[in-house]
C-alpha distance (Angstrom), angle and dihedral (degrees) to the residues before:
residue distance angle dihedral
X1 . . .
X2 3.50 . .
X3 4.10 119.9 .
X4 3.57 128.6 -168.6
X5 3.78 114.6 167.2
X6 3.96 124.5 172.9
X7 3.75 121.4 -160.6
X8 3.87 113.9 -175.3
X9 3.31 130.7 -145.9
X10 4.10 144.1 -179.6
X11 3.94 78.4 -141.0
X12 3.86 128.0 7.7
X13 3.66 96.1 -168.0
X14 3.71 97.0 57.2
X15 3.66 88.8 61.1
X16 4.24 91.9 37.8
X17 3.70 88.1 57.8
X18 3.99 89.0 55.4
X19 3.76 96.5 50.7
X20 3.79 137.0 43.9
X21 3.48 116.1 -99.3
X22 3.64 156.1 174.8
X23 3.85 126.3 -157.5
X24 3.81 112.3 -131.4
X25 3.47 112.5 -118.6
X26 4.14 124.8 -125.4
X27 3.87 114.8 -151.4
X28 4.35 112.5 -174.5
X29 4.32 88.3 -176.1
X30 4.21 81.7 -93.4
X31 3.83 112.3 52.6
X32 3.72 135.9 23.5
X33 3.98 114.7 -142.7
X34 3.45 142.5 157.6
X35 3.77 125.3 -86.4
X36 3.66 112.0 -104.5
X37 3.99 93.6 -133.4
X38 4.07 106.1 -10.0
X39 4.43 114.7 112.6
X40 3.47 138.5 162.4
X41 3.78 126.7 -133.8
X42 3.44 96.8 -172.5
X43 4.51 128.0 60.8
X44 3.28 108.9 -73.0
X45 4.30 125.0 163.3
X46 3.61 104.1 -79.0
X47 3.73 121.8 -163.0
X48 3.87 100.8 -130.9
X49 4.01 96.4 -143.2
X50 3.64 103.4 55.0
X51 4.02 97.4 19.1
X52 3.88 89.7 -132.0
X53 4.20 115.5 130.1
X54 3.60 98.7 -96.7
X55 4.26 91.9 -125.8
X56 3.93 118.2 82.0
X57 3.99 92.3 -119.5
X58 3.80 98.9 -112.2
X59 3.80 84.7 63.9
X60 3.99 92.7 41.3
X61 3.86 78.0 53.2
X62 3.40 95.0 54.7
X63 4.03 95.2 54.7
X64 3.50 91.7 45.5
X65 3.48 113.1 -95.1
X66 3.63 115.4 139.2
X67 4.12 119.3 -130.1
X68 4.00 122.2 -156.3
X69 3.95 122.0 -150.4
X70 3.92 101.4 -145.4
X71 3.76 101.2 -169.1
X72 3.39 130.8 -160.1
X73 3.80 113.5 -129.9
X74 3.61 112.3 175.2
X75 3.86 101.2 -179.4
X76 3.94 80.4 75.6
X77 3.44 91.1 77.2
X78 3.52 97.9 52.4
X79 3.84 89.1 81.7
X80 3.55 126.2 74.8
X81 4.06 104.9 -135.0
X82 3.79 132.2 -34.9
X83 3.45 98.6 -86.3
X84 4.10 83.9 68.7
X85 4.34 90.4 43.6
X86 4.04 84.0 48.0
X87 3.80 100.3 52.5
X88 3.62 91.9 42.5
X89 3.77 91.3 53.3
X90 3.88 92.1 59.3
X91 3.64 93.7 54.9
X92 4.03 114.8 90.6
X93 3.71 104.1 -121.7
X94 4.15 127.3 -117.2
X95 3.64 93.3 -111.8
X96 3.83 88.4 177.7
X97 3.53 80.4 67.5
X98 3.29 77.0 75.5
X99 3.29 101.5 70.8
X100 3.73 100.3 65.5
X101 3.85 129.0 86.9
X102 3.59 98.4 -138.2
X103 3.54 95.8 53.2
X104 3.64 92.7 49.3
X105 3.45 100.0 52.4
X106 3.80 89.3 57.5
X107 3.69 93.5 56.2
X108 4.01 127.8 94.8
X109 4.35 113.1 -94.2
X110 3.40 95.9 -10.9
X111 3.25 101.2 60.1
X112 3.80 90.3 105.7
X113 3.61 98.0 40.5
X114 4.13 93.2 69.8
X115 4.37 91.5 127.0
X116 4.09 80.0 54.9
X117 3.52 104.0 35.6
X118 4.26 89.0 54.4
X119 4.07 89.1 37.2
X120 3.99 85.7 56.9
X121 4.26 104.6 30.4
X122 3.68 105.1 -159.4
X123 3.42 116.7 -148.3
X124 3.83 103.0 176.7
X125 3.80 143.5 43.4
X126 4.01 82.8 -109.9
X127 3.83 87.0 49.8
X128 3.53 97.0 45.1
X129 4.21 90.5 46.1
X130 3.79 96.2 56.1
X131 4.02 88.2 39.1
X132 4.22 81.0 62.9
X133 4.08 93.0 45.1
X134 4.12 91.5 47.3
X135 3.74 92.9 49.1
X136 4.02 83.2 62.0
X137 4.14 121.0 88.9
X138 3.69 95.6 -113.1
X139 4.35 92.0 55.3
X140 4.09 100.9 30.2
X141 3.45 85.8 106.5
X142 4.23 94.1 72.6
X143 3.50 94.4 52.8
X144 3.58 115.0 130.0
X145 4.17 82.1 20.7
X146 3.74 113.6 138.0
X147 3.66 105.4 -97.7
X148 3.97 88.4 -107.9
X149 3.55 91.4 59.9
X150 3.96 96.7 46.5
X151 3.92 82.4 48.3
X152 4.06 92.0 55.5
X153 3.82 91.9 51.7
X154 4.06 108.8 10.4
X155 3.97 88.4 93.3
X156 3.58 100.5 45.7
X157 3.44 116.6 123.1
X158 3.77 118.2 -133.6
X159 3.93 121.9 163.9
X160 3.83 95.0 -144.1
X161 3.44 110.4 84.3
X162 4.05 135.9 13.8
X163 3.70 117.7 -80.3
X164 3.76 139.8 162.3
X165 3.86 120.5 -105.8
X166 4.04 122.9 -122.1
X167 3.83 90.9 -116.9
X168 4.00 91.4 47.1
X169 3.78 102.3 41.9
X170 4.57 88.6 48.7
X171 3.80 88.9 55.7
X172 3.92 101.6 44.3
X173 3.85 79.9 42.7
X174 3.67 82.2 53.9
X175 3.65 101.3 50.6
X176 4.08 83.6 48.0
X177 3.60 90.8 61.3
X178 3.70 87.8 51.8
X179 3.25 94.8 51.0
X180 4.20 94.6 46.5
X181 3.54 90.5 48.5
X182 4.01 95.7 53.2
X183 3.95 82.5 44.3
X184 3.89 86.8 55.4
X185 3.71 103.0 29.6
X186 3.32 110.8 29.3
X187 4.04 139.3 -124.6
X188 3.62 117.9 -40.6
């Protein structure tokens, strides 16, 4: 069984220093290294000299032991409490914000993406979701797509090529609606 479980955070390491952990290690047949976000909360082989576990995490995966991604998500801490992340949520976003280069490039993972992001006008959290998946290698090929063809084939899985997962790409669009709506609305 295959497990792949994102936690996000305004800052992973204030949360690492809190709780034991490992580091997953990543091994390409040359060099061992640390995964960028992958841990394990839970006893796992460690190799005592560079405090990594000693399995590349696909095979850790494979035996059973169970990696987290803690990600580091730094827009998070561009809002003051909950309360603030809350009533922004339950206003309806400016998407013809949208539509403007200088608002883009503000805005969390698509801030490079402005040519696509005005080529494509999302108008919806859906929208906005598959508009982060098709920005990735393994979906480039349905931008400019009408939306109801990127929705037919944005969430196929193929093993081929890096792409964003369903789950992922709604709560980054998430925290991008957050972020639009504190552009257009202001703090809390």
């Amino acid at each position: 069984m295959s497990t792949d479980v994102d936690i996000d955070f305004a800052d992973r390491e204030q949360i690492l220093r809190l709780i034991d952990n490992v580091p997953a290690m990543m091994n390409d047949g040359k060099k061992q290294r640390k995964h960028n976000t992958g841990v394990y909360f839970h006893h796992v082989p460690i190799n005592p000299f560079t405090g990594l576990c000693t399995l590349d995490y696909k095979q850790a995966e494979n035996q059973g032991w169970f990696k987290i991604d803690c990600l580091n998500v730094g827009i998070y801490s561009e809002f003051s409490s909950n309360d603030e992340i809350d009533h922004l949520l339950e206003k309806d976003p400016a998407w013809e914000l949208l539509e403007h280069r200088e608002v883009i490039e503000q805005l969390f993972h698509i801030h490079s993406h402005a040519d696509t992001v005005i080529r494509m006008k999302p108008r919806s959290v859906e929208q906005l979701a598959m508009l982060l998946a098709v920005i990735r290698p393994g979906k480039k090929h349905l931008i400019g797509r009408s939306w109801d063809d990127v929705e037919r084939e944005v969430w196929v899985k193929t093993d081929d090529v890096y792409s964003f997962k369903k789950s992922l790409s709604f709560g980054y669009a998430m925290a991008i609606v957050l972020q639009l709506n504190k552009l257009a609305y202001g703090s809390f």
